[in-house]
N, CA, C and O atoms as CSV, one atom per row, in Angstrom:
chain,resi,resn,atom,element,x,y,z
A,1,UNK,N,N,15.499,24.886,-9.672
A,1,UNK,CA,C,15.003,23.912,-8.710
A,1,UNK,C,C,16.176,23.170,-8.100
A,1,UNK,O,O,16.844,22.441,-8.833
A,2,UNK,N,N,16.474,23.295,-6.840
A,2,UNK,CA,C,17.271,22.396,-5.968
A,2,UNK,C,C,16.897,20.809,-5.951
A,2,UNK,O,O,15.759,20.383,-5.751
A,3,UNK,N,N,17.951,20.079,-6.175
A,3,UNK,CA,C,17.668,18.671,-6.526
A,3,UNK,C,C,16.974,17.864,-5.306
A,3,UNK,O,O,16.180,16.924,-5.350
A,4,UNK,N,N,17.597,18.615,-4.091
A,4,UNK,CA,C,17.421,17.879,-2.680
A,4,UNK,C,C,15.775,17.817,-2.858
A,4,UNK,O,O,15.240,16.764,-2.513
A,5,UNK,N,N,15.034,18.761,-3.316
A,5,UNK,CA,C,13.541,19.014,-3.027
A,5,UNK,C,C,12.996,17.909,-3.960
A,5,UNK,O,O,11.766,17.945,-3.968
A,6,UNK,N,N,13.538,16.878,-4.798
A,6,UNK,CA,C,13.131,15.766,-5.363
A,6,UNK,C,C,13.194,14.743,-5.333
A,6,UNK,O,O,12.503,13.828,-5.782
A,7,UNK,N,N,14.797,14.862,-4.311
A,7,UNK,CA,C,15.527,13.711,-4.334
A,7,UNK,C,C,14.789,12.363,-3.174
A,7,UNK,O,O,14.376,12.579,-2.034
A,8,UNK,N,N,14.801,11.249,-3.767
A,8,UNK,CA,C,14.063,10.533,-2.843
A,8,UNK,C,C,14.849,9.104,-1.589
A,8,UNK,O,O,16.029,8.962,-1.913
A,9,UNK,N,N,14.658,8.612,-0.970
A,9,UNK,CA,C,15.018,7.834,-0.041
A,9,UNK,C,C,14.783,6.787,-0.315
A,9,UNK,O,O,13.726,6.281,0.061
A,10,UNK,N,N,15.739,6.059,-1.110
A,10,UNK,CA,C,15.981,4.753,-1.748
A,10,UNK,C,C,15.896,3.429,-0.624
A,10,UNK,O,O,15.612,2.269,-0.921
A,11,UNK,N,N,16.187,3.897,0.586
A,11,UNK,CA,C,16.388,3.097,1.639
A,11,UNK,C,C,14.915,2.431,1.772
A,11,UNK,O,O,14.544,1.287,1.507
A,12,UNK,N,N,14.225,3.524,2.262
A,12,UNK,CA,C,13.088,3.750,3.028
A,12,UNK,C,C,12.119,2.714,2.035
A,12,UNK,O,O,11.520,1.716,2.434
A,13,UNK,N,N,12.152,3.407,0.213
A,13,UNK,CA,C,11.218,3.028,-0.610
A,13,UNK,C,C,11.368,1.579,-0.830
A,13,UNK,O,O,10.299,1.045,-1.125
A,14,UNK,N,N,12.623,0.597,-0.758
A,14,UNK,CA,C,13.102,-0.674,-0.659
A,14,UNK,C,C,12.451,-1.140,0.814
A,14,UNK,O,O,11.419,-1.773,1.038
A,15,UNK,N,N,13.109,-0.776,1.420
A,15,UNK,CA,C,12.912,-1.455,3.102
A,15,UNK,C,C,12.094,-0.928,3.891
A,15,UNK,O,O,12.142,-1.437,5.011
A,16,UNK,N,N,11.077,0.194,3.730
A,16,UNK,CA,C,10.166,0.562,4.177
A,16,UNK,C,C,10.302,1.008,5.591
A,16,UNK,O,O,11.184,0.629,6.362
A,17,UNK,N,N,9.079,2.080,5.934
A,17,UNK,CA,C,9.479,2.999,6.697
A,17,UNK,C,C,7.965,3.259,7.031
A,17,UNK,O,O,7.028,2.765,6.403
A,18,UNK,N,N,7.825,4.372,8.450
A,18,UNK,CA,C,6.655,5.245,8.637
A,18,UNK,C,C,6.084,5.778,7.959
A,18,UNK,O,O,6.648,6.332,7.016
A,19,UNK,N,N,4.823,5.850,8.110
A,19,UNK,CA,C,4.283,7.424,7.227
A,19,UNK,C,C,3.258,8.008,8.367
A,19,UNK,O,O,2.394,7.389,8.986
A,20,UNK,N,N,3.545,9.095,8.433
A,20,UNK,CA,C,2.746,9.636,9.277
A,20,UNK,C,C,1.574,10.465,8.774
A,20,UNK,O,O,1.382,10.164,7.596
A,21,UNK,N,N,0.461,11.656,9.315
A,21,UNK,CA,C,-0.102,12.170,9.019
A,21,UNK,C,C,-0.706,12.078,7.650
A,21,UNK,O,O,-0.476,12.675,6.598
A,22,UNK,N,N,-1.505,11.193,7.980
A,22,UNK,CA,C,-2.146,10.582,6.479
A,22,UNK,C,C,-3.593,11.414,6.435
A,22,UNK,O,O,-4.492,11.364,7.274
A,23,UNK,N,N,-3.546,12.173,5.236
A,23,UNK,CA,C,-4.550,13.066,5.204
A,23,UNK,C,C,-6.228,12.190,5.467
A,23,UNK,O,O,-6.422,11.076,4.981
A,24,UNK,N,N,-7.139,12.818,6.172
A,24,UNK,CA,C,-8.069,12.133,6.980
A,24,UNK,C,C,-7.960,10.619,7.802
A,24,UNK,O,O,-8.852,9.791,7.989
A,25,UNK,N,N,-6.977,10.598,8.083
A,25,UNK,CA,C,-6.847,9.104,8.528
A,25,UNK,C,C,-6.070,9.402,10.815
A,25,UNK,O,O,-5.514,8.651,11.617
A,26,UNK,N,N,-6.486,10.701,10.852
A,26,UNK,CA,C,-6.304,11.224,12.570
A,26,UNK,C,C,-4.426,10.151,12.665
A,26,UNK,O,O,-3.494,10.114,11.861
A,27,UNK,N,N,-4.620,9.498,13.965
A,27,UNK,CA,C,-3.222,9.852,14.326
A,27,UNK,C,C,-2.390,8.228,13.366
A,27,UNK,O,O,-1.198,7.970,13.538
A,28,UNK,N,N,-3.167,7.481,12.570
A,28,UNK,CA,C,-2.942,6.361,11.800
A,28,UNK,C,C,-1.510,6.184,11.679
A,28,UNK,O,O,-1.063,7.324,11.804
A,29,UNK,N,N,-0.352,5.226,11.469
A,29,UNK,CA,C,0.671,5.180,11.125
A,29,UNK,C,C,0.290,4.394,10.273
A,29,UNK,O,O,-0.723,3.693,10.274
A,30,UNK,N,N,1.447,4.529,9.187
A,30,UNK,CA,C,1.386,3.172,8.012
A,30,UNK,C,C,2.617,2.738,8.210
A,30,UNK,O,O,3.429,3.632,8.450
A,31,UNK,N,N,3.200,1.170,8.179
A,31,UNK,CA,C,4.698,1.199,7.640
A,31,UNK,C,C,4.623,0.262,6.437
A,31,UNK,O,O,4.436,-0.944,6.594
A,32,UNK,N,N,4.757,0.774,5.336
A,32,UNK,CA,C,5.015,0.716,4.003
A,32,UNK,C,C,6.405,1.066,3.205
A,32,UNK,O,O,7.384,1.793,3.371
A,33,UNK,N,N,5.756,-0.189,1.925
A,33,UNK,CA,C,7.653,0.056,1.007
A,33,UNK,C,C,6.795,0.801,-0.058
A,33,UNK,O,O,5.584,1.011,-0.119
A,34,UNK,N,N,7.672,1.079,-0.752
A,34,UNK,CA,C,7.429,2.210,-1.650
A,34,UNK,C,C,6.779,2.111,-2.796
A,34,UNK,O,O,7.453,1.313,-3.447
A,35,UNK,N,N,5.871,2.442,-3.438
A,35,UNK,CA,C,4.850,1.558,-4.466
A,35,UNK,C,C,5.948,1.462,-5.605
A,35,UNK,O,O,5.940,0.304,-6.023
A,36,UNK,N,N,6.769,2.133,-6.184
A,36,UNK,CA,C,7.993,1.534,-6.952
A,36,UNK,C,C,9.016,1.017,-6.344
A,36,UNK,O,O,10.128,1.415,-6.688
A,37,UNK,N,N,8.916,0.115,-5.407
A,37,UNK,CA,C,9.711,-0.863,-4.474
A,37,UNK,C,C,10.019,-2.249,-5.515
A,37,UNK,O,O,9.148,-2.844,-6.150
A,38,UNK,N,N,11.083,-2.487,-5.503
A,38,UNK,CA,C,11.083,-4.094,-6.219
A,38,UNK,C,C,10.218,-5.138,-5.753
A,38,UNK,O,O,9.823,-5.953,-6.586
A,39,UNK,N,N,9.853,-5.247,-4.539
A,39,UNK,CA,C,8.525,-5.758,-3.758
A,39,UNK,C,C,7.378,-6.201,-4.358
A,39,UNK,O,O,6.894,-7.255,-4.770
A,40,UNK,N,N,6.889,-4.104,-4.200
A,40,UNK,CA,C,5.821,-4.265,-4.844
A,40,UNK,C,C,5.674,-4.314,-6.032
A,40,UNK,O,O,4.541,-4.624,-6.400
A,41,UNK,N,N,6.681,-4.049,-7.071
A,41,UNK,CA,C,6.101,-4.671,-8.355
A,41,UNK,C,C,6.403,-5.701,-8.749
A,41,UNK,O,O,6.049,-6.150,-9.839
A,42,UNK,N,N,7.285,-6.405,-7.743
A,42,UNK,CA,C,7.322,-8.106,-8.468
A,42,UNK,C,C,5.972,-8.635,-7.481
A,42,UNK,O,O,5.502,-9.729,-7.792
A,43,UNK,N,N,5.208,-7.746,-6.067
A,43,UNK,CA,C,3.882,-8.598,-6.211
A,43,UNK,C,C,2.374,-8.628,-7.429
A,43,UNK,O,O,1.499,-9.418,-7.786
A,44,UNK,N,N,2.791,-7.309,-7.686
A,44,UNK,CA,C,2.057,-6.924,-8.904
A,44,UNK,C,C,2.166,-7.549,-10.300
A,44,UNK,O,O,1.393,-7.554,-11.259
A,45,UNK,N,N,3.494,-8.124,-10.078
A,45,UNK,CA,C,3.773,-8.657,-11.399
A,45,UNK,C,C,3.196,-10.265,-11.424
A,45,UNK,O,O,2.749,-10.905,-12.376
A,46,UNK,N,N,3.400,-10.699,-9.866
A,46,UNK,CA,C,3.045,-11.860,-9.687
A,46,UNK,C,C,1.156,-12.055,-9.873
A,46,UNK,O,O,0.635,-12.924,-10.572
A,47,UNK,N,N,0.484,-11.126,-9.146
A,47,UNK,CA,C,-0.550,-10.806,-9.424
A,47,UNK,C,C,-1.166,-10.983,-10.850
A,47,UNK,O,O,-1.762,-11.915,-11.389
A,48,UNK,N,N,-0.929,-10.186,-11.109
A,48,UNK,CA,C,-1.172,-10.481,-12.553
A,48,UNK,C,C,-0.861,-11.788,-13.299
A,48,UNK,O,O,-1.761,-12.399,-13.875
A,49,UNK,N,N,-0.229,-12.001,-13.294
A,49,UNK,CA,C,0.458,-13.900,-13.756
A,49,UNK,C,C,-0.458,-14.440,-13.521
A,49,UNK,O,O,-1.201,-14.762,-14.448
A,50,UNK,N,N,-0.691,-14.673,-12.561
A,50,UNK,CA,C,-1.909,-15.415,-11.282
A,50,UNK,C,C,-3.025,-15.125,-12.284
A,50,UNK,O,O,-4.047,-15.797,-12.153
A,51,UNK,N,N,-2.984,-14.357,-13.119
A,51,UNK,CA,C,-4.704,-14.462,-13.745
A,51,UNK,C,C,-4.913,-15.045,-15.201
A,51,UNK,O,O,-5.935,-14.939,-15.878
A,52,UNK,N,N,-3.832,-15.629,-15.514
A,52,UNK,CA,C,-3.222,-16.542,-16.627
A,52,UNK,C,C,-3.925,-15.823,-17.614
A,52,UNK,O,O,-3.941,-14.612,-17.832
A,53,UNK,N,N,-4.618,-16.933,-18.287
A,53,UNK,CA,C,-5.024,-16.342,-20.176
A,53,UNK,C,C,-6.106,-15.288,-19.746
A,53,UNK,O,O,-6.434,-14.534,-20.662
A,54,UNK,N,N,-6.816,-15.052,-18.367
A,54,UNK,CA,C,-7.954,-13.893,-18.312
A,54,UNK,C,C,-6.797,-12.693,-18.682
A,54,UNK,O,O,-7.111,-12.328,-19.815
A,55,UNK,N,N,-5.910,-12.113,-18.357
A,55,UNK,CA,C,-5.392,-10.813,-18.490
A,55,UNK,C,C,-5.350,-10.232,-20.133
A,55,UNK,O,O,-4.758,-10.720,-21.096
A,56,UNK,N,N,-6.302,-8.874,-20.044
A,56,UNK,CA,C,-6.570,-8.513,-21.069
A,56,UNK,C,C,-5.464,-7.598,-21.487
A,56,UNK,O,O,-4.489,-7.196,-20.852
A,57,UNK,N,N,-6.003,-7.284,-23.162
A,57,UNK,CA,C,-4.938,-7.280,-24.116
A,57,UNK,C,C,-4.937,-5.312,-23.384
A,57,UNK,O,O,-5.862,-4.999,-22.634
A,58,UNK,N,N,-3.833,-4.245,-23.743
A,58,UNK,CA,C,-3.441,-3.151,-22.669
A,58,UNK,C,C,-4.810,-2.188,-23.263
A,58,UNK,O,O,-5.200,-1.267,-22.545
A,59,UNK,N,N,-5.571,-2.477,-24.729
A,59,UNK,CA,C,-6.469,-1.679,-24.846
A,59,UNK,C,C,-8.256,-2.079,-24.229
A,59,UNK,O,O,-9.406,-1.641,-24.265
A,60,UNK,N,N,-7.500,-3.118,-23.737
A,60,UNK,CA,C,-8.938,-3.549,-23.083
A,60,UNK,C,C,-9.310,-3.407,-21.401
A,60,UNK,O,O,-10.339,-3.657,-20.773
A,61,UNK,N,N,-8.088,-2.932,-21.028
A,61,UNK,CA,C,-7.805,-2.538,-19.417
A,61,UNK,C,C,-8.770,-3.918,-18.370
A,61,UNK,O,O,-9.673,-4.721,-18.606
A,62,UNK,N,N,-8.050,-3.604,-17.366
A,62,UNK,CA,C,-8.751,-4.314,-16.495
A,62,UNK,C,C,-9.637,-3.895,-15.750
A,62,UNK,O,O,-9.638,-2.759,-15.274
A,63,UNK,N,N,-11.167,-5.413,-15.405
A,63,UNK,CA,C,-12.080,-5.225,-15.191
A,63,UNK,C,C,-11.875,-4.775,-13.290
A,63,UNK,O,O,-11.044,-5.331,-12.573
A,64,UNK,N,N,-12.666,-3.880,-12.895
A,64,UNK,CA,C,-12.752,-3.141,-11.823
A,64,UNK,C,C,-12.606,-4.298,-10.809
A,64,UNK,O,O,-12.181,-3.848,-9.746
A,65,UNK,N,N,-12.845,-5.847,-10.762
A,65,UNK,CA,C,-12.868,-6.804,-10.037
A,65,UNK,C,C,-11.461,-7.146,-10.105
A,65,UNK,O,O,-10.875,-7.166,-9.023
A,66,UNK,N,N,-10.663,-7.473,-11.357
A,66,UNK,CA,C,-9.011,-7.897,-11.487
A,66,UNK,C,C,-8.135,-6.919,-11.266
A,66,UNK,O,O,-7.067,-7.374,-10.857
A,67,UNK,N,N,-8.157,-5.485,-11.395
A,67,UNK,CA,C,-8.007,-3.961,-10.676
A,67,UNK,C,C,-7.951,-4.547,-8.875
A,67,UNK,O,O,-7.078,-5.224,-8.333
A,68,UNK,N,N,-9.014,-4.074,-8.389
A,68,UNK,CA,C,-9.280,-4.386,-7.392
A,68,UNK,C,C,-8.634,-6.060,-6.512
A,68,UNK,O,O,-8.358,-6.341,-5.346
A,69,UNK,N,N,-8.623,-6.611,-7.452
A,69,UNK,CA,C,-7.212,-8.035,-6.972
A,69,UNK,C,C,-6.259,-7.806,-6.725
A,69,UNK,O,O,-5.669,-8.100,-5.685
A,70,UNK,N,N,-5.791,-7.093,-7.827
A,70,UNK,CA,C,-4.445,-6.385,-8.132
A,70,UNK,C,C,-3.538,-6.049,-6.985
A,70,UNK,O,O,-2.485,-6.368,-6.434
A,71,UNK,N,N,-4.729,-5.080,-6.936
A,71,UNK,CA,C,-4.071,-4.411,-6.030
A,71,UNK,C,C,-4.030,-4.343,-4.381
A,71,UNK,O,O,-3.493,-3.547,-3.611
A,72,UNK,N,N,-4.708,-5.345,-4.207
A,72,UNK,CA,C,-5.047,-6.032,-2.500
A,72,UNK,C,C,-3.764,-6.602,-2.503
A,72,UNK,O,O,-3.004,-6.385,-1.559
A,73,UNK,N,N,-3.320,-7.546,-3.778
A,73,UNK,CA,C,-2.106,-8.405,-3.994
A,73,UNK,C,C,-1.002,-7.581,-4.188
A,73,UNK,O,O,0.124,-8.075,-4.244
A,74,UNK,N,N,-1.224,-6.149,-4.319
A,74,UNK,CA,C,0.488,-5.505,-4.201
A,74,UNK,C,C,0.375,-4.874,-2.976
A,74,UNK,O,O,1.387,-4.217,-2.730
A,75,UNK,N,N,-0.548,-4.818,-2.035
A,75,UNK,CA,C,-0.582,-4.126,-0.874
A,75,UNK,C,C,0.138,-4.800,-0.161
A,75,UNK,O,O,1.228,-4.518,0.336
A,76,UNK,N,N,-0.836,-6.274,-0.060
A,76,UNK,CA,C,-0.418,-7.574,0.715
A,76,UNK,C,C,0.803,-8.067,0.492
A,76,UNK,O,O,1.452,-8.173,1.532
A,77,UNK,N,N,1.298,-8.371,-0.374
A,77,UNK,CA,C,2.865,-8.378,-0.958
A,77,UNK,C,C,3.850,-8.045,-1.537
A,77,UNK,O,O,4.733,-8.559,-2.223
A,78,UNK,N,N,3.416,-6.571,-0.948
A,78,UNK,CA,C,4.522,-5.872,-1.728
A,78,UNK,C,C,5.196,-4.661,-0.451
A,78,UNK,O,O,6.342,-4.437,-0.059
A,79,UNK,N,N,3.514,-3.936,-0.005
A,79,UNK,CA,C,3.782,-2.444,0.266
A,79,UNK,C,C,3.589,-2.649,1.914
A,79,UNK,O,O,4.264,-2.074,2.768
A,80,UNK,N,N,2.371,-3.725,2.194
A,80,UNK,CA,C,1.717,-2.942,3.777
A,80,UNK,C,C,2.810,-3.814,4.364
A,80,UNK,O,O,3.091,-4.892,3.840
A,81,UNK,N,N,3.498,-3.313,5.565
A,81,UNK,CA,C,4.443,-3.876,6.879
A,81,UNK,C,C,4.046,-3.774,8.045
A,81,UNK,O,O,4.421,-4.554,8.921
A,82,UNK,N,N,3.072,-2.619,8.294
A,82,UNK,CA,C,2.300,-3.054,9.705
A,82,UNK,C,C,1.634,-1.567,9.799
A,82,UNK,O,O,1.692,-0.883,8.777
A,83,UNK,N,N,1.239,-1.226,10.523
A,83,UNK,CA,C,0.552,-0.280,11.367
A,83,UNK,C,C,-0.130,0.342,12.934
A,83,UNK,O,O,-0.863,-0.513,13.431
A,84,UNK,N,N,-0.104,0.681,13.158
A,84,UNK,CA,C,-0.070,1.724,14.457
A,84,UNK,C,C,-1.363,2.583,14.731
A,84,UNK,O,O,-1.781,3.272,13.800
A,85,UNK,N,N,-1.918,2.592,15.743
A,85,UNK,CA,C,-3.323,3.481,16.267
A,85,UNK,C,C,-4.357,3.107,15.221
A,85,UNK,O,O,-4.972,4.074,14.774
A,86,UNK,N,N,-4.710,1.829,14.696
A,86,UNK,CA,C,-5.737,1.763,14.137
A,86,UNK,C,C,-6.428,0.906,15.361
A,86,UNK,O,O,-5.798,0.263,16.200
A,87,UNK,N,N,-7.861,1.034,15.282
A,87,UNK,CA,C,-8.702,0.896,15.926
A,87,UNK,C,C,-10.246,0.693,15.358
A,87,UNK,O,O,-10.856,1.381,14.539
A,88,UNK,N,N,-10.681,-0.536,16.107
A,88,UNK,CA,C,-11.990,-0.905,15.321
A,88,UNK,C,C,-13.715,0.158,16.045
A,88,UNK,O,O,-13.719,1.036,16.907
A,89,UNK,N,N,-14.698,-0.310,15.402
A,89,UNK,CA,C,-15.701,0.524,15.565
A,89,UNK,C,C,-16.450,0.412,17.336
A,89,UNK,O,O,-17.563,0.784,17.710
A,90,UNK,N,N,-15.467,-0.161,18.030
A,90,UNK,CA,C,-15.843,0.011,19.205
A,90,UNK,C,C,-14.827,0.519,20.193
A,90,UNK,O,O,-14.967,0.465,21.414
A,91,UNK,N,N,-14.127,0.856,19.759
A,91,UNK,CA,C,-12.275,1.919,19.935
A,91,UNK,C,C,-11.430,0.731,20.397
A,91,UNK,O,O,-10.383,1.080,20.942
A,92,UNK,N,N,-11.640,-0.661,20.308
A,92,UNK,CA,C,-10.458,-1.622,20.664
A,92,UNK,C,C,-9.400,-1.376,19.324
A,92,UNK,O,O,-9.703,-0.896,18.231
A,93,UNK,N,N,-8.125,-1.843,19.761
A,93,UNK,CA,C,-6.977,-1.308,19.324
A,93,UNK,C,C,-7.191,-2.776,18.148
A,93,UNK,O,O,-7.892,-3.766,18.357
A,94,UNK,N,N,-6.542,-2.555,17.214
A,94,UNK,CA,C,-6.135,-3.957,16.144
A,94,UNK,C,C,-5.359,-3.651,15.646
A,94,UNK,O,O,-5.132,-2.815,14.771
A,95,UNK,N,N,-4.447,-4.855,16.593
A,95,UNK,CA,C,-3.000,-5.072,15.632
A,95,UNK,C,C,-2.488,-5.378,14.639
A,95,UNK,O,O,-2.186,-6.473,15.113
A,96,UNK,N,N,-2.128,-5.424,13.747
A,96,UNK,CA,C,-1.257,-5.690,12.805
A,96,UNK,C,C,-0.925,-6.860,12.763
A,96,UNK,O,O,-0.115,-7.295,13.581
A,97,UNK,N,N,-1.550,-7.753,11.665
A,97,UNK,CA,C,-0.780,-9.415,11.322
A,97,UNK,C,C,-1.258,-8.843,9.709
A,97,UNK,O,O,-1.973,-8.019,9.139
A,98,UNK,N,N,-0.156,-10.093,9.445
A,98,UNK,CA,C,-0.525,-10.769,7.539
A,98,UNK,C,C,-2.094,-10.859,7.597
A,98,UNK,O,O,-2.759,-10.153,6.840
A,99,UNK,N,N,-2.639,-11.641,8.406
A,99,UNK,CA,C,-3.840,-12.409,8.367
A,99,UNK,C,C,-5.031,-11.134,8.786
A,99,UNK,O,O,-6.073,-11.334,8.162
A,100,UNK,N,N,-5.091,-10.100,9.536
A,100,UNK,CA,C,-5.557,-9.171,9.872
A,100,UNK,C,C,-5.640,-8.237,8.565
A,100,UNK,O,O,-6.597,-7.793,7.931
A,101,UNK,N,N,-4.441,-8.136,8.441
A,101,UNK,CA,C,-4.147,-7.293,6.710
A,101,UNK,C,C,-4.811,-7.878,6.021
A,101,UNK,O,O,-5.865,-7.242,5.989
A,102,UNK,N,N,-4.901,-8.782,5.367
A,102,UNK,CA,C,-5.727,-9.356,4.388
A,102,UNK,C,C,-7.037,-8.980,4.540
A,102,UNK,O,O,-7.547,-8.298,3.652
A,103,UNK,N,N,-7.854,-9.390,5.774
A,103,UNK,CA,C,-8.787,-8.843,6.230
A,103,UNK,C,C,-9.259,-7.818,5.542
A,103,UNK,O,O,-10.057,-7.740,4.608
A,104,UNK,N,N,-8.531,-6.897,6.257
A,104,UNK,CA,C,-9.074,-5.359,6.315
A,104,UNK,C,C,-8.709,-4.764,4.491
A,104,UNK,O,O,-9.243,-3.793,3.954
A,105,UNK,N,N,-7.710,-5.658,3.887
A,105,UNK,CA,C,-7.753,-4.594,2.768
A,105,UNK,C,C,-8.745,-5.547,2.002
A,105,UNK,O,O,-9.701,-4.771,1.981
A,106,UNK,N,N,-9.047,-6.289,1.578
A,106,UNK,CA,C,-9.978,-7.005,0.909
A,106,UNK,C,C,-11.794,-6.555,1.294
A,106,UNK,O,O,-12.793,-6.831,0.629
A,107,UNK,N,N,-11.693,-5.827,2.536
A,107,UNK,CA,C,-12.673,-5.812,2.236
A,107,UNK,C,C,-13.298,-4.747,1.516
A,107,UNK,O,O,-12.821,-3.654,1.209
A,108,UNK,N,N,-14.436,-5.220,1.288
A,108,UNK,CA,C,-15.040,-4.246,-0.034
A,108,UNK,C,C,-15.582,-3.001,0.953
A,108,UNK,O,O,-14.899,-2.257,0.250
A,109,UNK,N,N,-16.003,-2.359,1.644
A,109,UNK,CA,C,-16.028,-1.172,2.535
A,109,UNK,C,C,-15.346,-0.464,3.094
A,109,UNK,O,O,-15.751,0.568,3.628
A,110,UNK,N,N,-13.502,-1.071,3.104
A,110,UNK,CA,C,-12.629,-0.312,3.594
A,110,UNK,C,C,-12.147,0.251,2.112
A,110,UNK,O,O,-10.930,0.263,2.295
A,111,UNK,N,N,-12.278,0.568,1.210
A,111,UNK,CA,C,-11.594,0.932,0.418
A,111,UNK,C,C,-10.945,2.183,0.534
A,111,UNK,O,O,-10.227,2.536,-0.402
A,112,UNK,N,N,-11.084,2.964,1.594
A,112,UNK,CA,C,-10.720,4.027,1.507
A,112,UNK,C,C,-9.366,3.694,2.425
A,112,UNK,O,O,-8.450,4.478,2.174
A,113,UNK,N,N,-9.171,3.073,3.051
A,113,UNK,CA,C,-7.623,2.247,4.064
A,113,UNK,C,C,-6.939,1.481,2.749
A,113,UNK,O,O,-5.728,1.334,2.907
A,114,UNK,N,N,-7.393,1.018,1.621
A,114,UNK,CA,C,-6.150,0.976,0.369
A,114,UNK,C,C,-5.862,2.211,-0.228
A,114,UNK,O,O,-4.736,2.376,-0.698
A,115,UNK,N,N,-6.950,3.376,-0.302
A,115,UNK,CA,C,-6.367,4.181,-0.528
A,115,UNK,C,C,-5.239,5.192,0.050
A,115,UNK,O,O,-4.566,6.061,-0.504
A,116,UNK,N,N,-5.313,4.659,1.584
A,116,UNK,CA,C,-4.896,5.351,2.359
A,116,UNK,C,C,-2.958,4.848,2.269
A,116,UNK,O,O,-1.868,5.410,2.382
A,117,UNK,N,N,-3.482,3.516,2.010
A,117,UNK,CA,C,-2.193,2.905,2.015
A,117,UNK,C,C,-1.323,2.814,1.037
A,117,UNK,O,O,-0.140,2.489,1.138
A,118,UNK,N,N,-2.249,3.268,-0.469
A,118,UNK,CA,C,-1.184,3.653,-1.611
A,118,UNK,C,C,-0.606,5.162,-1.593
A,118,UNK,O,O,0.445,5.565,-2.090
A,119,UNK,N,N,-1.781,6.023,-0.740
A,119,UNK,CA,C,-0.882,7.138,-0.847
A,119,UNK,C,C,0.646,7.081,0.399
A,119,UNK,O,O,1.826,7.406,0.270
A,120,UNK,N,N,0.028,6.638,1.277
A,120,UNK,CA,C,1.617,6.418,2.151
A,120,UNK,C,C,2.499,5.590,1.412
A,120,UNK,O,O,3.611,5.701,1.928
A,121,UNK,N,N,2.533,4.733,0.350
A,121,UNK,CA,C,3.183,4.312,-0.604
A,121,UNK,C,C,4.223,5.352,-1.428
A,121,UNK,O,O,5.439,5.300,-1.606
A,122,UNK,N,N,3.224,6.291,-1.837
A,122,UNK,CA,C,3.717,7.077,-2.970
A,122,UNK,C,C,4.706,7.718,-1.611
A,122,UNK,O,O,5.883,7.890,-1.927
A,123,UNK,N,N,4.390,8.034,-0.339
A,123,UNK,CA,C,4.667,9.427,0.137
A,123,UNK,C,C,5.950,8.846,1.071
A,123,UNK,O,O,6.787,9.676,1.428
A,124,UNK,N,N,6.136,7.282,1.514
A,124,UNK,CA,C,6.823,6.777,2.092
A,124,UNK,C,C,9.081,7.155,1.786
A,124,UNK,O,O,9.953,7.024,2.646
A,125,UNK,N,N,9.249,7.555,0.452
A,125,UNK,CA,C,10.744,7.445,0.202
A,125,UNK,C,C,10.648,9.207,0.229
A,125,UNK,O,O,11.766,9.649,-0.034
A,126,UNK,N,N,9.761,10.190,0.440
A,126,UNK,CA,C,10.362,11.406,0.672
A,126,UNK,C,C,10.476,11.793,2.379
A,126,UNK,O,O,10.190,11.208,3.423
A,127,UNK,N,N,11.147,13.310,1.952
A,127,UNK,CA,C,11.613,13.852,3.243
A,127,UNK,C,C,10.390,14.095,4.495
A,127,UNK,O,O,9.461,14.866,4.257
A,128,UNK,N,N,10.463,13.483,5.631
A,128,UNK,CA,C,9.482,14.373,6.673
A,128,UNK,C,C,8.185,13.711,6.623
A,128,UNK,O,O,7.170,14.222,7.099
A,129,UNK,N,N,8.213,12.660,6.091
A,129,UNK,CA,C,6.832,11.545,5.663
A,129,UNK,C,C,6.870,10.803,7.218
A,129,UNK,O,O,5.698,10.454,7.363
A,130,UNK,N,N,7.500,10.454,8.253
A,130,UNK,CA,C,7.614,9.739,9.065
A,130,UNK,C,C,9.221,9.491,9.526
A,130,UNK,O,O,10.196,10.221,9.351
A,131,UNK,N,N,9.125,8.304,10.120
A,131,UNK,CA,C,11.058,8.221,10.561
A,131,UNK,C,C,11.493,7.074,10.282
A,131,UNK,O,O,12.676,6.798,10.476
């Protein structure tokens, strides 16, 4: 195995970058840092803090509601930087703010746009993901 075919983009996964062609998501851009970004896991880390004596012990995992916090709170402060060709259910364009973001990932019906946005996470520090 050639190393290049593993090797990842330290830049990109820190300081974040495009992702293009997000599987079912048509011509969507993401610009995201890298879900192992120092970012996002000191928002994750902060996240969690934030839930003081509730955070359960590692065999008791977290409840699908503090999960679901979690991880709005490492999107929001860690990973999402903006986005491109998204568009609401009447084809007007919506831009990209903090305050818009929050929005849209919190809500409980988009869940499939956090998913969309952790995989451009994962996919953001390799080759040919965007520019």
């Amino acid at each position: 195995m050639n190393l290049s075919t593993i090797r990842t983009h330290a830049a990109r996964i820190e300081g974040g970058g495009w992702v293009n062609d997000i599987p079912g998501f048509g011509d969507l851009r993401l610009k995201v840092r890298g879900i192992t970004s120092t970012s996002a896991r000191a928002a994750q880390k902060a996240a969690l803090a934030g839930m003081g004596s509730v955070v359960p012990t590692p065999s008791e995992g977290l409840t699908e509601a503090q999960a679901s916090a979690v991880t709005g709170a490492t999107i929001l402060g860690g990973i999402l930087l903006g986005w491109e060709n998204l568009t609401g259910d009447g084809g007007e364009v919506i831009a990209y703010s903090p305050e818009m973001a929050e929005r849209l990932v919190n809500a409980p019906d988009l869940v499939a746009l956090r998913a969309a946005i952790l995989w451009a996470a994962g996919e953001v520090g390799k080759g040919g993901s965007g520019e």
